[in-house]
C-alpha positions as CSV (number, residue, x, y, z in Angstrom):
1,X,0.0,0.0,0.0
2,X,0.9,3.1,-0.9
3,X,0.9,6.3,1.4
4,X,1.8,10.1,0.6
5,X,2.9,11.6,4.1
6,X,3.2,15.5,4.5
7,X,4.7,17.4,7.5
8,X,4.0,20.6,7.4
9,X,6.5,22.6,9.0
10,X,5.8,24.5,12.3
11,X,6.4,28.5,12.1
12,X,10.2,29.7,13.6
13,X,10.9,25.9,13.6
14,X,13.5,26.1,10.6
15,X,16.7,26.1,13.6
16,X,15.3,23.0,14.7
17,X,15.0,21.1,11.7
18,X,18.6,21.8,10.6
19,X,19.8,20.8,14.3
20,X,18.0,17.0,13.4
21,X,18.9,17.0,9.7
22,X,21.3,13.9,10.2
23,X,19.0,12.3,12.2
24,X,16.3,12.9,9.9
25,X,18.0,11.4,7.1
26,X,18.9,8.4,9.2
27,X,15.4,7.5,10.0
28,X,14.2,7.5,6.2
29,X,17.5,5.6,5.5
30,X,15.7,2.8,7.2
31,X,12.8,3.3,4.5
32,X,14.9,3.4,1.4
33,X,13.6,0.5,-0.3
34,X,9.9,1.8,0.7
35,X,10.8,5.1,-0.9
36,X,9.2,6.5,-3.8
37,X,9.4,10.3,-3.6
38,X,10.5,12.4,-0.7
39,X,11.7,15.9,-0.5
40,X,10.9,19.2,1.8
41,X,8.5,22.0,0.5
42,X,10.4,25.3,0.5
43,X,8.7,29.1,0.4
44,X,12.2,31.5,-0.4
45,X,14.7,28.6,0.0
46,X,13.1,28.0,3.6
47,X,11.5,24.8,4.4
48,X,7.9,24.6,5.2
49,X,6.8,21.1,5.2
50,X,8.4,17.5,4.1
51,X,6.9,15.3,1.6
52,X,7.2,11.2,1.5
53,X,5.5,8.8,-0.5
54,X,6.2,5.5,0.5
55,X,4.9,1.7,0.4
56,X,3.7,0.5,3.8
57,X,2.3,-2.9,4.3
58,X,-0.8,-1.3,5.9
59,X,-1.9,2.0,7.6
60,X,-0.8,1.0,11.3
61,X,2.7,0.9,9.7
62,X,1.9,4.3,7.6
63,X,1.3,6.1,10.8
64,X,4.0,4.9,12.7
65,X,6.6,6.3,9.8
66,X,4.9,9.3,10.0
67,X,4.2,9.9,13.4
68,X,8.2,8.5,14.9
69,X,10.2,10.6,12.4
70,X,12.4,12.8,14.7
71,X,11.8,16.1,13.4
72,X,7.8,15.1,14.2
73,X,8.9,14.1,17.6
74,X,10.9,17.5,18.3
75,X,8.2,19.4,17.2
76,X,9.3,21.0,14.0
77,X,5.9,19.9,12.5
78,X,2.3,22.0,13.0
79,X,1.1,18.9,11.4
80,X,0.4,15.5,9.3
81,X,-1.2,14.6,6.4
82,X,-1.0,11.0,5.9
83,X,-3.5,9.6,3.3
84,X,-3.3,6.4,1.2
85,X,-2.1,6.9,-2.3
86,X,-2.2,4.9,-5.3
87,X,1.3,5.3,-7.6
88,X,-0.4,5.5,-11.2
89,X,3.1,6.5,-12.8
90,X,4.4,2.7,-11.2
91,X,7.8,4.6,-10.6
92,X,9.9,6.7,-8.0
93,X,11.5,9.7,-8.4
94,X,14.4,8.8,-9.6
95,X,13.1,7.3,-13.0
96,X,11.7,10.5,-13.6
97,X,12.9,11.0,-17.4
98,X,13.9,14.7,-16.1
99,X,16.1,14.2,-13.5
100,X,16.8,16.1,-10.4
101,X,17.7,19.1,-11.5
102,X,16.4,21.8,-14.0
103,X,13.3,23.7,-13.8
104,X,10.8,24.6,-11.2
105,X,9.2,21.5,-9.4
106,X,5.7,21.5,-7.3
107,X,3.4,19.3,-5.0
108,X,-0.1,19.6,-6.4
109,X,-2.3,18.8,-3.7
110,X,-5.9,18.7,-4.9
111,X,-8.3,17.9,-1.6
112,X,-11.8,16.8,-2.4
113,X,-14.5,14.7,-1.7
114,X,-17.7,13.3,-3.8
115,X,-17.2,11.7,-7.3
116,X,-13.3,10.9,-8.3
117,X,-11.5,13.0,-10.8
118,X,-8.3,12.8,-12.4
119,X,-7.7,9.1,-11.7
120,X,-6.0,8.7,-14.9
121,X,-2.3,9.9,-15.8
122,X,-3.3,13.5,-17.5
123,X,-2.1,13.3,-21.2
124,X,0.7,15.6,-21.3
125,X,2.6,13.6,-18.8
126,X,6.4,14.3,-19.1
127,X,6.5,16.5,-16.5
128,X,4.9,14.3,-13.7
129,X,7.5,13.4,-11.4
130,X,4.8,11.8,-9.3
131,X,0.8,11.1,-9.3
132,X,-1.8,9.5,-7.7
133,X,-5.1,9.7,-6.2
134,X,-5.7,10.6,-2.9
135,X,-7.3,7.7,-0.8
136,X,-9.2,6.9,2.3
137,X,-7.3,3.9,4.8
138,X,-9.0,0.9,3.0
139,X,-8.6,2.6,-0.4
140,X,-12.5,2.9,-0.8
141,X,-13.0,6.5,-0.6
142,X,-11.8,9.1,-2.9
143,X,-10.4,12.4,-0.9
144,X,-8.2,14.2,-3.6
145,X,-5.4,13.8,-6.0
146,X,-1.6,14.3,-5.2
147,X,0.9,14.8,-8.0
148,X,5.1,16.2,-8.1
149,X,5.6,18.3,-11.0
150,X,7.8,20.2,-13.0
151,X,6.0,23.5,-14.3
152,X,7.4,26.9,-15.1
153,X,5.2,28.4,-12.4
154,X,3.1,27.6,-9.8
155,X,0.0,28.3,-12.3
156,X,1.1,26.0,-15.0
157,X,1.6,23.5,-12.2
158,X,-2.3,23.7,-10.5
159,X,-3.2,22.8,-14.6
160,X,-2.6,19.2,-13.9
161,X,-5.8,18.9,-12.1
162,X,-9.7,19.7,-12.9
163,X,-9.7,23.2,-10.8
164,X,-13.3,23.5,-10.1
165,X,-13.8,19.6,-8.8
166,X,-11.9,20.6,-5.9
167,X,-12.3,21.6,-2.6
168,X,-8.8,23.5,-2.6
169,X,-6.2,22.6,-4.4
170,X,-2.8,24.0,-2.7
171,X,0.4,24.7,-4.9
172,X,4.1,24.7,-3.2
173,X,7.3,24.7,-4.1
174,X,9.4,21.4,-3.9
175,X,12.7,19.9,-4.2
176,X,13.9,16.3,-4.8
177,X,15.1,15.1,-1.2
178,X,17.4,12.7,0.6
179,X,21.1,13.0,1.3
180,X,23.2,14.9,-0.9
181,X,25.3,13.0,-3.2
């Protein structure tokens, strides 16, 4: 099963995230072969919020991931958004035809509820990095769809999904993650 996992970065908590970097990147060492994206949101070069996607054998194992990463335990985090998530590229980040570098990259997430929309891989799909649906724990409900994109601005990056199915639909800058090489 597969899970998308944002932290969402508590205000003035930047000094404390840098403080547990290493640690951080321990813990999702542990989770490398569960990995298929991961990488923090950023607003001016500061980070706001961390994003993993990563396949769990079941929710109970979801939520511990996301709920015993250091920087969640310190309190760097305002909060979690952990929903199940269906990979309908069937790759991680690093297959992405792109790269890592190059161009602006975005998490699209689209929140909704009622009838399902953009299930399917939109067909201009080069620049997905990542995509999925947005699921409820047992994969029944439909609550929104998630993608990582590279766009030339924030604008051209909301386009991947049907605006006015939505709820909200929030746009933010992203970067690929992990250690540096």
């Amino acid at each position: 099963m597969e899970f998308l996992c944002y932290h969402r970065d508590r205000p003035g908590s930047a000094g404390l995230r840098d403080e547990l970097l290493t640690e951080h990147w321990s813990y999702m060492d542990r989770y490398a072969t569960q990995m298929i994206a991961r990488g923090p949101t950023l607003a001016g070069g500061t980070p706001t919020g961390s994003v993993h996607i990563v396949d769990m054998p079941d929710p109970a194992a979801a939520r511990m991931f996301a709920f015993d990463e250091p920087n969640y335990q310190a309190g760097v985090y305002r909060d979690v958004m952990l929903r199940r998530w269906r990979n309908t590229l069937g790759r991680t980040m690093w297959d992405f035809p792109g790269g890592r570098a190059g161009g602006n990259r975005y998490l699209v997430l689209g929140l909704g509820t009622g009838q399902a929309v953009d299930l399917d891989v939109p067909p201009d799909s080069d620049e997905l990095i990542a995509y999925g649906p947005l699921l409820s724990d047992d994969g029944a409900a439909w609550l929104g769809t998630a993608g990582l994109v590279r766009a030339p601005n924030p604008d051209a990056a909301r386009a991947i999904l049907t605006t006015d199915r939505y709820v909200d639909i929030e746009v933010h800058n992203w970067q690929f993650g992990g250690r540096p090489s």
